[in-house]
Gaussian input, Z-matrix of N, CA and C with variables (Angstrom, degrees):
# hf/3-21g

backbone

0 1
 N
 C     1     B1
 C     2     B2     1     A1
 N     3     B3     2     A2     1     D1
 C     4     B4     3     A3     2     D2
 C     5     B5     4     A4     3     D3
 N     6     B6     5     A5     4     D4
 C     7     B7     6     A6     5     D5
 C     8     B8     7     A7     6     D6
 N     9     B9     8     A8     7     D7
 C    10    B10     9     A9     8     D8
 C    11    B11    10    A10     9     D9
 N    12    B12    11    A11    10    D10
 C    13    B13    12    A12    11    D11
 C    14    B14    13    A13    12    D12
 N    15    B15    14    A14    13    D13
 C    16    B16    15    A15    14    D14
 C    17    B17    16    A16    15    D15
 N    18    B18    17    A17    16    D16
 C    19    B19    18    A18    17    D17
 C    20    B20    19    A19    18    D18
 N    21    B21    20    A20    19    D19
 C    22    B22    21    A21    20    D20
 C    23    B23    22    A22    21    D21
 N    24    B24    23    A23    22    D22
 C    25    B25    24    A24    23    D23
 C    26    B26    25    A25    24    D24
 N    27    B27    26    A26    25    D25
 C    28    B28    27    A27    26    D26
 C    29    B29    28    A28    27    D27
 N    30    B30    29    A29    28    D28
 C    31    B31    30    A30    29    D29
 C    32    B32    31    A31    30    D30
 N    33    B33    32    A32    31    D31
 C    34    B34    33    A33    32    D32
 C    35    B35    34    A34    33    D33
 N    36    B36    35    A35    34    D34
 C    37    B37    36    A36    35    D35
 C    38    B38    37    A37    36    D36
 N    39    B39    38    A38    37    D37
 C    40    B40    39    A39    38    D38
 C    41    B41    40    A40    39    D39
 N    42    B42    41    A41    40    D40
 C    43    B43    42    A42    41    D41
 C    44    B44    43    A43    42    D42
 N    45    B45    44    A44    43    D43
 C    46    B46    45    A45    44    D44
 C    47    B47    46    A46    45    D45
 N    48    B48    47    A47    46    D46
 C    49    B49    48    A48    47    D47
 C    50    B50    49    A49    48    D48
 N    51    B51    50    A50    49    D49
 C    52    B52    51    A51    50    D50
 C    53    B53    52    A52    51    D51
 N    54    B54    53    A53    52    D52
 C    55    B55    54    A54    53    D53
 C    56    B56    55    A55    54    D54
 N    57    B57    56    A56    55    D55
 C    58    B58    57    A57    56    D56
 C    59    B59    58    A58    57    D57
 N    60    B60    59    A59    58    D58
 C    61    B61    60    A60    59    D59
 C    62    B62    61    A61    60    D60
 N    63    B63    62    A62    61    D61
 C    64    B64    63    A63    62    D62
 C    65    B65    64    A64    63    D63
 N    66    B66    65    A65    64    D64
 C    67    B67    66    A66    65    D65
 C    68    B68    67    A67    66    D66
 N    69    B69    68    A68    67    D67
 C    70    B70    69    A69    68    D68
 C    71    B71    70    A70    69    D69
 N    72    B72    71    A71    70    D70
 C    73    B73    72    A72    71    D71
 C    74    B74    73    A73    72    D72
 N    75    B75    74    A74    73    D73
 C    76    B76    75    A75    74    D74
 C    77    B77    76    A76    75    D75
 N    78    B78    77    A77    76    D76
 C    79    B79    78    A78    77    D77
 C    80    B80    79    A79    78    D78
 N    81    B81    80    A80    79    D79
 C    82    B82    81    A81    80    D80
 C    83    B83    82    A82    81    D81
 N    84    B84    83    A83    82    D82
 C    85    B85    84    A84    83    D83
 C    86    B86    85    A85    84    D84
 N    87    B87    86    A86    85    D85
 C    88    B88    87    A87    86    D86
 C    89    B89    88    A88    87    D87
 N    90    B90    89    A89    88    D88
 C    91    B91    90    A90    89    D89
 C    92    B92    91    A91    90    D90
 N    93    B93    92    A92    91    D91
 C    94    B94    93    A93    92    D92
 C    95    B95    94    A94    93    D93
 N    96    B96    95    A95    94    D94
 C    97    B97    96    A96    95    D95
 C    98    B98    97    A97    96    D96
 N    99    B99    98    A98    97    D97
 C   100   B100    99    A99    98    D98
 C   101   B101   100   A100    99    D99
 N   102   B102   101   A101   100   D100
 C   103   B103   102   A102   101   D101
 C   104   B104   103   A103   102   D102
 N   105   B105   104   A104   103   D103
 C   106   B106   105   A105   104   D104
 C   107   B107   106   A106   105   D105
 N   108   B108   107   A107   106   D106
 C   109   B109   108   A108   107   D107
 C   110   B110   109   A109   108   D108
 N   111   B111   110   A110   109   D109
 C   112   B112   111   A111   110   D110
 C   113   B113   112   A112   111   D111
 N   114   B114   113   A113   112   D112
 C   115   B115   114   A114   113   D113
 C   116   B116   115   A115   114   D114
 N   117   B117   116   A116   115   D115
 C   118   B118   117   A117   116   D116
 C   119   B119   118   A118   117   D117
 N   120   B120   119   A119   118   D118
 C   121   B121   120   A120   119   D119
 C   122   B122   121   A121   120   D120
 N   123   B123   122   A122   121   D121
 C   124   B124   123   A123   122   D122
 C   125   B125   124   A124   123   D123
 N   126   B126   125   A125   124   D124
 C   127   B127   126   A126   125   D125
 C   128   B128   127   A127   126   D126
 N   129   B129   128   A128   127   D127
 C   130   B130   129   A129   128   D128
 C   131   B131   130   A130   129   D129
 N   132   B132   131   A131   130   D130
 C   133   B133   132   A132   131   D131
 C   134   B134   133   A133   132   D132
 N   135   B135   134   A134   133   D133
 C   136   B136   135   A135   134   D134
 C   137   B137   136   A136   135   D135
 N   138   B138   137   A137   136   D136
 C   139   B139   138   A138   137   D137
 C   140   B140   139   A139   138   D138
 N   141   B141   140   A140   139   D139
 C   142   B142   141   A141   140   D140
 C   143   B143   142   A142   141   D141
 N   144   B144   143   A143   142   D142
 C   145   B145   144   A144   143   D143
 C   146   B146   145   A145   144   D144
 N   147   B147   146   A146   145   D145
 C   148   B148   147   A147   146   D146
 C   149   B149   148   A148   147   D147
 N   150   B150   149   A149   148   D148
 C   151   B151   150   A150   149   D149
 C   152   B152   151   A151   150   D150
 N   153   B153   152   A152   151   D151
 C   154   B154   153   A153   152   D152
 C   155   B155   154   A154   153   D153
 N   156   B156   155   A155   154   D154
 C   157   B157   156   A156   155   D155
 C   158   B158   157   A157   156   D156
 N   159   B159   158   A158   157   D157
 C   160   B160   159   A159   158   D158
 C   161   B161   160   A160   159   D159
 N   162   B162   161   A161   160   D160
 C   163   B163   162   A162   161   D161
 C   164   B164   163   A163   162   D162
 N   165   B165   164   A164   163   D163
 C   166   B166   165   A165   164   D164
 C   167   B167   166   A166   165   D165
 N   168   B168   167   A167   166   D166
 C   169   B169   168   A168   167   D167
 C   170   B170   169   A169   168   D168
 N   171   B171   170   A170   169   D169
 C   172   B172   171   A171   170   D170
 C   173   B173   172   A172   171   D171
 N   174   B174   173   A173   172   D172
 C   175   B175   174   A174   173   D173
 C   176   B176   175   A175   174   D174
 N   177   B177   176   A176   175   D175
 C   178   B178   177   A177   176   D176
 C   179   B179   178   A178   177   D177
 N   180   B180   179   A179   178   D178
 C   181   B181   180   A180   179   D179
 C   182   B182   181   A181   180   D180
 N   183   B183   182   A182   181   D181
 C   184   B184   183   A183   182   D182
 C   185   B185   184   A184   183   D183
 N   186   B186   185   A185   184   D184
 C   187   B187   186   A186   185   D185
 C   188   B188   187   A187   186   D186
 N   189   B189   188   A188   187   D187
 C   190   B190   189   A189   188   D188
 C   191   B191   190   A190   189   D189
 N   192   B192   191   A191   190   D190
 C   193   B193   192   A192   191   D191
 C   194   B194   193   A193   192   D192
 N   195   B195   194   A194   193   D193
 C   196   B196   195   A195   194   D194
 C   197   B197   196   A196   195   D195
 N   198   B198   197   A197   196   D196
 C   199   B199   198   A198   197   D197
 C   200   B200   199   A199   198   D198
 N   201   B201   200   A200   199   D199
 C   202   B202   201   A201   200   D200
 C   203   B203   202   A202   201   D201
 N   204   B204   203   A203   202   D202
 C   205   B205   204   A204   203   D203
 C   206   B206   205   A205   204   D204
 N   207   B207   206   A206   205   D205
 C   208   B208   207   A207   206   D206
 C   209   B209   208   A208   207   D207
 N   210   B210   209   A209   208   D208
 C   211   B211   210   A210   209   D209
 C   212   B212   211   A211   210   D210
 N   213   B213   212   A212   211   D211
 C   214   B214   213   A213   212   D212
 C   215   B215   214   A214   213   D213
 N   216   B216   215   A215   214   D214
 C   217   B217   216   A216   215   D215
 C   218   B218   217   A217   216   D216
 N   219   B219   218   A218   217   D217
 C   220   B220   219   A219   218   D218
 C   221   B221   220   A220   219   D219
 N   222   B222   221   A221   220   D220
 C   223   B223   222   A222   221   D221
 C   224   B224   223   A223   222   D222
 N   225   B225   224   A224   223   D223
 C   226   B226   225   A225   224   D224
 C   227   B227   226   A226   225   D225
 N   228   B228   227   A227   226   D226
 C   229   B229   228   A228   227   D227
 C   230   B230   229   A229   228   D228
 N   231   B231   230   A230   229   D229
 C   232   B232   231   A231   230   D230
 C   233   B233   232   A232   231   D231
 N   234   B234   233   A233   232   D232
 C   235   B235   234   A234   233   D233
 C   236   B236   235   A235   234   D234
 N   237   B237   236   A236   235   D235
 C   238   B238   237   A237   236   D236
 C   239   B239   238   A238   237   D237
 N   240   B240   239   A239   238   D238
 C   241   B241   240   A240   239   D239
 C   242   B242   241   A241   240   D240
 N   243   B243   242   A242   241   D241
 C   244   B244   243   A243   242   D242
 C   245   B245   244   A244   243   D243
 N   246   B246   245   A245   244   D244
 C   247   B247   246   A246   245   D245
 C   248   B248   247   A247   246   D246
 N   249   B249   248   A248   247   D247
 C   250   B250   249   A249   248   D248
 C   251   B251   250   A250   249   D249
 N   252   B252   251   A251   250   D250
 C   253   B253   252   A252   251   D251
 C   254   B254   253   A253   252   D252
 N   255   B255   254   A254   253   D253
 C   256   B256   255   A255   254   D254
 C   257   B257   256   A256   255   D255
 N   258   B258   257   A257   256   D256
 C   259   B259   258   A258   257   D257
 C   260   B260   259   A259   258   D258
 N   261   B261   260   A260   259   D259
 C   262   B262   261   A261   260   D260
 C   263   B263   262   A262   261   D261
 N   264   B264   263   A263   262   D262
 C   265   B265   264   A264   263   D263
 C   266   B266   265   A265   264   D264
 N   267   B267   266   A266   265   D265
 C   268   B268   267   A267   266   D266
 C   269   B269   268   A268   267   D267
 N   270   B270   269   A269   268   D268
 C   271   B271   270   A270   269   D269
 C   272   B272   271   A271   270   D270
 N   273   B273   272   A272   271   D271
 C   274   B274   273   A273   272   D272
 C   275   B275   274   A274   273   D273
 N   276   B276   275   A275   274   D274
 C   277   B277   276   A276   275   D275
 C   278   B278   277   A277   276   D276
 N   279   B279   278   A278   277   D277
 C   280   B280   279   A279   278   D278
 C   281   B281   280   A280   279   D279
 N   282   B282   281   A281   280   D280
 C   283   B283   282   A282   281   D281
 C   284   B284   283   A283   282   D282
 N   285   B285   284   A284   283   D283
 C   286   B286   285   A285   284   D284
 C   287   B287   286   A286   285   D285
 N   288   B288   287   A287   286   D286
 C   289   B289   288   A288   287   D287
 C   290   B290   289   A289   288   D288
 N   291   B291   290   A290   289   D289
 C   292   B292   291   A291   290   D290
 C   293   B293   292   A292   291   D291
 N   294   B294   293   A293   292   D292
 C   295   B295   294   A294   293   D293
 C   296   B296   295   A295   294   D294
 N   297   B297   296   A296   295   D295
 C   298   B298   297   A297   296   D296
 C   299   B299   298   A298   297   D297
 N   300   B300   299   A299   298   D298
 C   301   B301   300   A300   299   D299
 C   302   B302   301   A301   300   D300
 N   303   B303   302   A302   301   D301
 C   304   B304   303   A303   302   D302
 C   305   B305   304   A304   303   D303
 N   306   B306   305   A305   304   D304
 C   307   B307   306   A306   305   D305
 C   308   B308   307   A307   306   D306
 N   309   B309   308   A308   307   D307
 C   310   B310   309   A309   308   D308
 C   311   B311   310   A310   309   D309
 N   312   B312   311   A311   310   D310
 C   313   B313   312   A312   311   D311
 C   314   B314   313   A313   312   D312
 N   315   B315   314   A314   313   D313
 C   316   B316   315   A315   314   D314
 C   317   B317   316   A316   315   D315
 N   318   B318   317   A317   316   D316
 C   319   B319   318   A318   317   D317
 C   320   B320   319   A319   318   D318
 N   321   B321   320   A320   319   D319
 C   322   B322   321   A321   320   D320
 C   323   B323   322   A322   321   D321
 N   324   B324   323   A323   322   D322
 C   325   B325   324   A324   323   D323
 C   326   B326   325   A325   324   D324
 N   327   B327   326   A326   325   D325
 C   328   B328   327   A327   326   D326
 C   329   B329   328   A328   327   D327

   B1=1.4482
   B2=1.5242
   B3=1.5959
   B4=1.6175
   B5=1.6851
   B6=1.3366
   B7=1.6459
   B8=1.5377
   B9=0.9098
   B10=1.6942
   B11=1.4496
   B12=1.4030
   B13=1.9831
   B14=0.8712
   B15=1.3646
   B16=1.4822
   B17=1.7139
   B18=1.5935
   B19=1.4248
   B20=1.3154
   B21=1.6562
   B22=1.9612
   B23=1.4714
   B24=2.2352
   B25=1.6899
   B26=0.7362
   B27=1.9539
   B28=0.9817
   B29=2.1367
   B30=1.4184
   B31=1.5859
   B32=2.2844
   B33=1.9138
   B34=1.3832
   B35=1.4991
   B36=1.5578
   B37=1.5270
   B38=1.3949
   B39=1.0896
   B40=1.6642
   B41=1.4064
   B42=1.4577
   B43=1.2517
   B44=1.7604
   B45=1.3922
   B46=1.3137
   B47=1.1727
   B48=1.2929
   B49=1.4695
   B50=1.3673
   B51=1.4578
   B52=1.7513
   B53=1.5099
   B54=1.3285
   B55=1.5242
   B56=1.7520
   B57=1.5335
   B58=1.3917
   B59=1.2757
   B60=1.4753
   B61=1.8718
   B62=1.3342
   B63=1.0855
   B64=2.1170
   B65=1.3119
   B66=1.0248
   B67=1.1597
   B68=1.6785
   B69=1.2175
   B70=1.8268
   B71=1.6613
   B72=1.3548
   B73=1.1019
   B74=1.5165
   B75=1.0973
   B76=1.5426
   B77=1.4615
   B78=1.7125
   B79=1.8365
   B80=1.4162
   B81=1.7356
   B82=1.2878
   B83=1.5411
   B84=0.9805
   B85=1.9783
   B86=2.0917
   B87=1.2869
   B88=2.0530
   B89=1.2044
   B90=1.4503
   B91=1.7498
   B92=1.6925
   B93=1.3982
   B94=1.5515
   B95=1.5834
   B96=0.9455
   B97=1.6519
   B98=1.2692
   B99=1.2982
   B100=1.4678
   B101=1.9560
   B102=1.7603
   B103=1.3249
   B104=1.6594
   B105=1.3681
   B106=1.6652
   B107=1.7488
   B108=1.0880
   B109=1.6805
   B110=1.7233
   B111=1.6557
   B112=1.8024
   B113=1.3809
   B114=1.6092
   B115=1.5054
   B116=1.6688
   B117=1.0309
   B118=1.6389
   B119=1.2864
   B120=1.2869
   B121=1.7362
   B122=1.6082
   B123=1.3104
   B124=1.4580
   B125=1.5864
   B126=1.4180
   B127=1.9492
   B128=1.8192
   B129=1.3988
   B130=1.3319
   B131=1.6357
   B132=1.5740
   B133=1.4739
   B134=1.4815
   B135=1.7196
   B136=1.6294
   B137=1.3984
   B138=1.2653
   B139=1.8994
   B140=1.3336
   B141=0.9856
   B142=1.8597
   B143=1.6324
   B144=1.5510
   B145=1.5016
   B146=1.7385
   B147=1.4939
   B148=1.8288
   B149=1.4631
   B150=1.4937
   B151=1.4079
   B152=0.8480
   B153=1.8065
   B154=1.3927
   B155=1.8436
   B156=1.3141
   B157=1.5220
   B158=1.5290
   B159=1.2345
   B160=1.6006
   B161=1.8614
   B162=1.3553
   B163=1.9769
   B164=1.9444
   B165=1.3182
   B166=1.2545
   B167=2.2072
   B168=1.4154
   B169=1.5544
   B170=1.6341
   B171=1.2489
   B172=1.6055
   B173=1.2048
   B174=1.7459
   B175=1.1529
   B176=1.2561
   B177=2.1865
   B178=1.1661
   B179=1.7065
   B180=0.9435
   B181=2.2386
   B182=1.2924
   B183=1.6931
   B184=1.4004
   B185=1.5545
   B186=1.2145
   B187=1.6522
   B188=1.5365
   B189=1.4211
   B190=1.5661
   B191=1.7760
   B192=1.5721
   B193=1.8266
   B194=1.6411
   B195=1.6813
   B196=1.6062
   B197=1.2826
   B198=1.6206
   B199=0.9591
   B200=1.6970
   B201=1.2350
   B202=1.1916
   B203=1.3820
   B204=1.1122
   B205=1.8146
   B206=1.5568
   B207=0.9860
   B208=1.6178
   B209=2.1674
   B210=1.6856
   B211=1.7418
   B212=1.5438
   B213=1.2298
   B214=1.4821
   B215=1.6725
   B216=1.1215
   B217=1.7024
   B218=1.7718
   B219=1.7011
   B220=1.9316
   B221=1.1744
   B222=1.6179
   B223=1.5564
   B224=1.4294
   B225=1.5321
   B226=1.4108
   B227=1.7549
   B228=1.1730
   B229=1.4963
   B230=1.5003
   B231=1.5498
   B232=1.3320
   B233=1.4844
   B234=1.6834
   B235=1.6591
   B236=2.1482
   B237=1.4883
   B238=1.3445
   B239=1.5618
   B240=1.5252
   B241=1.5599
   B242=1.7169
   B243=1.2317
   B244=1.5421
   B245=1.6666
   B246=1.4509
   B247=1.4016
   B248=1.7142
   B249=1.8275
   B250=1.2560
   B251=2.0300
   B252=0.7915
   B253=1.8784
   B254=1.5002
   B255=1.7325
   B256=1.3783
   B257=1.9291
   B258=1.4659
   B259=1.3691
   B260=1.8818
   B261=1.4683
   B262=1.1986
   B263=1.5292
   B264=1.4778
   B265=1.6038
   B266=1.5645
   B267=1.4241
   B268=1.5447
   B269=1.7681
   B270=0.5441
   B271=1.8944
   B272=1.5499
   B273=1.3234
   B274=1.3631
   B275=1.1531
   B276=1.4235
   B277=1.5000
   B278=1.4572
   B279=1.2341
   B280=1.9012
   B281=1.6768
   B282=1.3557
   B283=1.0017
   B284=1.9034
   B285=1.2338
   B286=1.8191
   B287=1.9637
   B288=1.3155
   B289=1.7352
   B290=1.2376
   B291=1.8292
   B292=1.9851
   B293=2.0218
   B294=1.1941
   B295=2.0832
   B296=1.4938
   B297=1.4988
   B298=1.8466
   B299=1.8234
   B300=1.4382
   B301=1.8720
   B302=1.5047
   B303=0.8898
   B304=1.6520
   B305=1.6531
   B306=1.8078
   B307=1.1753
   B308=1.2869
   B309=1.0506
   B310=1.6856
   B311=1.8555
   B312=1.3210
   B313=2.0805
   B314=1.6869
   B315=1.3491
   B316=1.8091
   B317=1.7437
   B318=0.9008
   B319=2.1780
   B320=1.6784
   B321=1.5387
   B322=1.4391
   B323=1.6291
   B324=1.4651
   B325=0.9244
   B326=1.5205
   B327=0.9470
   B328=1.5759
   B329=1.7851
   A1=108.62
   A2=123.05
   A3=111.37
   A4=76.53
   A5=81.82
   A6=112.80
   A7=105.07
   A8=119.03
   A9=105.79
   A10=115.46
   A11=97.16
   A12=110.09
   A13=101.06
   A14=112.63
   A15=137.79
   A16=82.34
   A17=103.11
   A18=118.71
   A19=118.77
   A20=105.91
   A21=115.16
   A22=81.17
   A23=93.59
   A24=92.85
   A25=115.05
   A26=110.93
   A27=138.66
   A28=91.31
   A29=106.25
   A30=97.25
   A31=81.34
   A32=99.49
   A33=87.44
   A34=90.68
   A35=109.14
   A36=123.89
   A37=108.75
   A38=107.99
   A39=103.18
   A40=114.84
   A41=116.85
   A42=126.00
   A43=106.43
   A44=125.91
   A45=117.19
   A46=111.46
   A47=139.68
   A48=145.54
   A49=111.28
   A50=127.55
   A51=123.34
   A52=106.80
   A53=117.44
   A54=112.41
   A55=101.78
   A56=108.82
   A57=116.54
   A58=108.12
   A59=116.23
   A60=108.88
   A61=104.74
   A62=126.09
   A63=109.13
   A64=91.24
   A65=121.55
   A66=139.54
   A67=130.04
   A68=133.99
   A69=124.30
   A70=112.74
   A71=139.18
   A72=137.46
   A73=116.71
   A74=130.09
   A75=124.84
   A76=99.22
   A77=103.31
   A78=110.92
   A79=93.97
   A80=149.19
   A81=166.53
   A82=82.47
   A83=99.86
   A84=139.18
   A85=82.35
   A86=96.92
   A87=105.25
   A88=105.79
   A89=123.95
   A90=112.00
   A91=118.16
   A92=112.07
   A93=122.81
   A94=111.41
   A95=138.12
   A96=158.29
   A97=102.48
   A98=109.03
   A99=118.84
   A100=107.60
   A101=94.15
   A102=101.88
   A103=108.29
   A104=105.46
   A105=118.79
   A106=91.41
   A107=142.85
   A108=127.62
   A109=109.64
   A110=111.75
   A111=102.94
   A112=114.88
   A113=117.73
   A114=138.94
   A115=95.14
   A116=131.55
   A117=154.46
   A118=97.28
   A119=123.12
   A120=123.90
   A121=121.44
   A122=106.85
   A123=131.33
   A124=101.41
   A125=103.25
   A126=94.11
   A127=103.08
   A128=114.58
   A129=130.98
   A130=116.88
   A131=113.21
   A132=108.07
   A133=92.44
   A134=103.37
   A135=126.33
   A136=98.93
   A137=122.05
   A138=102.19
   A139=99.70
   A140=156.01
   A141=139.69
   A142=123.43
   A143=99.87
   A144=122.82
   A145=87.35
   A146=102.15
   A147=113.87
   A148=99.92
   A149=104.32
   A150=109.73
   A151=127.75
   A152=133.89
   A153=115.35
   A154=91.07
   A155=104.68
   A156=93.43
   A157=100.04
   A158=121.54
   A159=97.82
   A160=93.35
   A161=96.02
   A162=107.74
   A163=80.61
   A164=104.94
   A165=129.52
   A166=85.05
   A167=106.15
   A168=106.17
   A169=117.58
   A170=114.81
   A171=116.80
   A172=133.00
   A173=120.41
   A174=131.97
   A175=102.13
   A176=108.42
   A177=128.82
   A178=63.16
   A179=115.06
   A180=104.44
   A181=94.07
   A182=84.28
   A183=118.86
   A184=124.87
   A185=116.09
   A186=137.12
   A187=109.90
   A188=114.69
   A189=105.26
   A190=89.60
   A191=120.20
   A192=115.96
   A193=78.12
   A194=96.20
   A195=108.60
   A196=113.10
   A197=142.08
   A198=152.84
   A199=116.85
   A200=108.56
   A201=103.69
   A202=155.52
   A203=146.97
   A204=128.65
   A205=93.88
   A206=89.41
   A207=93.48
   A208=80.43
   A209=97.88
   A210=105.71
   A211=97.58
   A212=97.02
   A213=126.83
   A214=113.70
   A215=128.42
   A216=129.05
   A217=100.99
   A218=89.12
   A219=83.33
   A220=99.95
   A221=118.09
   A222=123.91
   A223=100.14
   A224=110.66
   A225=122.73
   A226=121.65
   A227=101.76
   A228=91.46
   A229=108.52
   A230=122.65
   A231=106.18
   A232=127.87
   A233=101.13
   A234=99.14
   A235=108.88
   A236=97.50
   A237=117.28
   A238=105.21
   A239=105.68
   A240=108.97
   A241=114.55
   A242=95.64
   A243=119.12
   A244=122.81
   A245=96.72
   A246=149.66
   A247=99.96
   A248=100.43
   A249=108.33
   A250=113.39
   A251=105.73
   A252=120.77
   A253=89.69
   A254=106.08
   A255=119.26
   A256=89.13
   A257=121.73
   A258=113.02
   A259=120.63
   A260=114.84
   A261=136.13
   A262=122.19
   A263=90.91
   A264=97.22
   A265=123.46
   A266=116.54
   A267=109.27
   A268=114.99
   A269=87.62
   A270=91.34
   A271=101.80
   A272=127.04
   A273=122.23
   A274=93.91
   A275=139.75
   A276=130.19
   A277=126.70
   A278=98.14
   A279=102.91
   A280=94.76
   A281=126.82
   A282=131.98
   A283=89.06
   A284=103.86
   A285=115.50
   A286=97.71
   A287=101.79
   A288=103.68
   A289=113.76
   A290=86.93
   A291=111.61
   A292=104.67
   A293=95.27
   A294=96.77
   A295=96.38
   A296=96.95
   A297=111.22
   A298=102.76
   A299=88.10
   A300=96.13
   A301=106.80
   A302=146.38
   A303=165.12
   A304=93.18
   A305=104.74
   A306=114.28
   A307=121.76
   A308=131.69
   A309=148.94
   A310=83.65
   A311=83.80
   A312=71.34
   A313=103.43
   A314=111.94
   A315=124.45
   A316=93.32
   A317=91.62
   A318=96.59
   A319=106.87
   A320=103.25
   A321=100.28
   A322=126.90
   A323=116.10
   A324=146.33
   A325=127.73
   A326=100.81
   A327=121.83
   A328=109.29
   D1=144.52
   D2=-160.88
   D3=-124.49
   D4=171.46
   D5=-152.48
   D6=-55.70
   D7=141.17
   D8=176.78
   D9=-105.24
   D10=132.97
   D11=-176.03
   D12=-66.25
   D13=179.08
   D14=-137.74
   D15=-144.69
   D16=145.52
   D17=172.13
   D18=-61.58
   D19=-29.70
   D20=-162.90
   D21=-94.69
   D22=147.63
   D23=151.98
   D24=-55.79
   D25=-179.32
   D26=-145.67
   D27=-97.10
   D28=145.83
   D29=-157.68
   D30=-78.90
   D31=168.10
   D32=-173.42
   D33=-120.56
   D34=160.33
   D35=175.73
   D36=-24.20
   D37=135.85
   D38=166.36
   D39=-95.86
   D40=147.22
   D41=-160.61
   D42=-114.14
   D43=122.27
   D44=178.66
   D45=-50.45
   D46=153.58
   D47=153.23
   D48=-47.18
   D49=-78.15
   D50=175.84
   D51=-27.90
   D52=-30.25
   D53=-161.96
   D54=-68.99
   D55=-35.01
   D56=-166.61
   D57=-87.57
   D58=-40.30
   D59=179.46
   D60=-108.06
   D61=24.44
   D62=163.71
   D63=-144.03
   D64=142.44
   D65=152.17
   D66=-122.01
   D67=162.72
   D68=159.03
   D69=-36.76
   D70=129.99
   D71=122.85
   D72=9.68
   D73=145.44
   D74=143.09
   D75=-75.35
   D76=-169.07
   D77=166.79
   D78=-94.27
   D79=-21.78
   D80=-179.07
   D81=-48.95
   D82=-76.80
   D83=-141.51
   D84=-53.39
   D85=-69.06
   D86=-163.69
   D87=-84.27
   D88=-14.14
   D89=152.32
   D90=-62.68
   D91=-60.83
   D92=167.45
   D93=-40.21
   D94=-48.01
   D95=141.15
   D96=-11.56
   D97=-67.91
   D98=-155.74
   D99=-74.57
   D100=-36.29
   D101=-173.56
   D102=-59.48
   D103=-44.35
   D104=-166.63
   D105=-77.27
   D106=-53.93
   D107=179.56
   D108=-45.91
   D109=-27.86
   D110=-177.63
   D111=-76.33
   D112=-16.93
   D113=-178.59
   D114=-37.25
   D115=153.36
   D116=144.05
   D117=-74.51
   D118=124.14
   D119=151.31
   D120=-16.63
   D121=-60.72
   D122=179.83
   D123=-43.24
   D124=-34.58
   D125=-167.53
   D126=-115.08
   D127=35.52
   D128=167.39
   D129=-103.31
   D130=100.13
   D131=-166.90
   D132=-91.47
   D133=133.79
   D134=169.56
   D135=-89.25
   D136=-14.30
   D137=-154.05
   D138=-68.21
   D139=19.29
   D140=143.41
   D141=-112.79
   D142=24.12
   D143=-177.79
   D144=-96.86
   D145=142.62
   D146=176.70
   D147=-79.69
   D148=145.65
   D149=161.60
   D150=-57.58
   D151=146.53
   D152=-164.83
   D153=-96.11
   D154=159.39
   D155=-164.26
   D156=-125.50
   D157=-133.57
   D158=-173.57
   D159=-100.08
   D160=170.36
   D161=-143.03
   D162=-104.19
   D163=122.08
   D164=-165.48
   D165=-57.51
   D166=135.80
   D167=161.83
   D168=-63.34
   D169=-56.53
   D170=-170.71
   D171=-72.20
   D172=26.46
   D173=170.39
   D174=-98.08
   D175=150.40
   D176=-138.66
   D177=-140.84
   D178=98.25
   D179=145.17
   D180=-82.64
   D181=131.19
   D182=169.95
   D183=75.97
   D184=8.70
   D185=157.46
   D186=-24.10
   D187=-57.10
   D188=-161.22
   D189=-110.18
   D190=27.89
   D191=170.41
   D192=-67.34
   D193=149.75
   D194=145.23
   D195=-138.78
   D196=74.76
   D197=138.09
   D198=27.89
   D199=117.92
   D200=168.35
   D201=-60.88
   D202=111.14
   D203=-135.44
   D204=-107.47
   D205=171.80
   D206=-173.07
   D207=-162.11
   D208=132.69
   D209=170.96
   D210=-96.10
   D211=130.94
   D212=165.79
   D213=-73.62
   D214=178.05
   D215=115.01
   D216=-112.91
   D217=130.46
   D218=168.59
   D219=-133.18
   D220=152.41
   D221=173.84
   D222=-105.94
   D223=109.14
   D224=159.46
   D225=-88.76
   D226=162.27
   D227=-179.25
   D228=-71.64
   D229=162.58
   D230=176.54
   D231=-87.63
   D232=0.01
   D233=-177.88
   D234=-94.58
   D235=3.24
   D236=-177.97
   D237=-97.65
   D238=-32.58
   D239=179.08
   D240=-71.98
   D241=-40.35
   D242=-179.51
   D243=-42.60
   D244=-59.75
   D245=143.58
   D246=-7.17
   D247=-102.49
   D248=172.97
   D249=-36.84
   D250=-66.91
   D251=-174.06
   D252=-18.36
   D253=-61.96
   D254=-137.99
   D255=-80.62
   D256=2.72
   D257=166.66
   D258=-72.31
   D259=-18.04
   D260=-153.20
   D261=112.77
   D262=-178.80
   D263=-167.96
   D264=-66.96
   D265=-18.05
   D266=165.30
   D267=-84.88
   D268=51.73
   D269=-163.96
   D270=-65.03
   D271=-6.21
   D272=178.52
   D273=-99.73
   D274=-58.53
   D275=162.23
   D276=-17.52
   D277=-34.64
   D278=-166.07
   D279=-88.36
   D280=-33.09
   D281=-143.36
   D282=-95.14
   D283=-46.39
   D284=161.56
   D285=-38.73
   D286=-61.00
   D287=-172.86
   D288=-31.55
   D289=-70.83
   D290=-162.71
   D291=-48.67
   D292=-17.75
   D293=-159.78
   D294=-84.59
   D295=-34.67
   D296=-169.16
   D297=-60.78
   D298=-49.95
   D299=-175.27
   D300=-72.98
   D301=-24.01
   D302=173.56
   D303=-47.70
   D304=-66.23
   D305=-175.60
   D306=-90.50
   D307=37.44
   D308=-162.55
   D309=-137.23
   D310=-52.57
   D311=-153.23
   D312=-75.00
   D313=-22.31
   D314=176.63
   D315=-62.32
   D316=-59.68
   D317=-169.68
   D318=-52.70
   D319=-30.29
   D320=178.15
   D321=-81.76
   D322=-25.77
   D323=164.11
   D324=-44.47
   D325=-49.67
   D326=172.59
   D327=-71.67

């Protein structure tokens, strides 16, 4: 007895996303490119650009970034490890935070 079909088509290849919205340049496409980057500001017409109007409050830049991870091995001290634990259960998350702000406020510093 051979396999018995299924009522739904048949499901179709799946297609990456990058594949559908980026593609190569033409030579058209990165000559035109190239022409508009030699422009002077001064000779860039806005007049059919919208006014910018007042800047919405509840935007998050960079809300849906997800940063790339990379696993370490690190030797922390253990009364520092302890420490983190005793923040709750993401305690490597927080500890990702505290390094991020460390290096936010060093970069600003300078």
């Amino acid at each position: 007895m051979g396999k018995k079909r299924s009522g739904s088509s048949r499901q179709e290849k799946r297609i990456p996303a990058n594949s559908l919205f980026t593609r190569p340049l033409t030579k058209r496409e990165r000559t035109e490119l190239e022409a508009l980057a030699r422009l002077p500001e001064s000779a860039i017409d806005y007049s059919d650009a919208p006014a910018m109007g007042r800047v919405p409050t509840g935007i998050h830049v960079g809300r849906f970034y997800r940063p790339v991870k990379q696993q370490i091995s690190l030797r922390v001290d253990a009364d520092v490890l302890a420490w983190f634990r005793s923040q709750g259960g993401k305690y490597q998350t927080y500890m990702n935070q505290v390094l991020r702000r460390e290096m936010h406020s060093r970069a600003r510093a300078r």
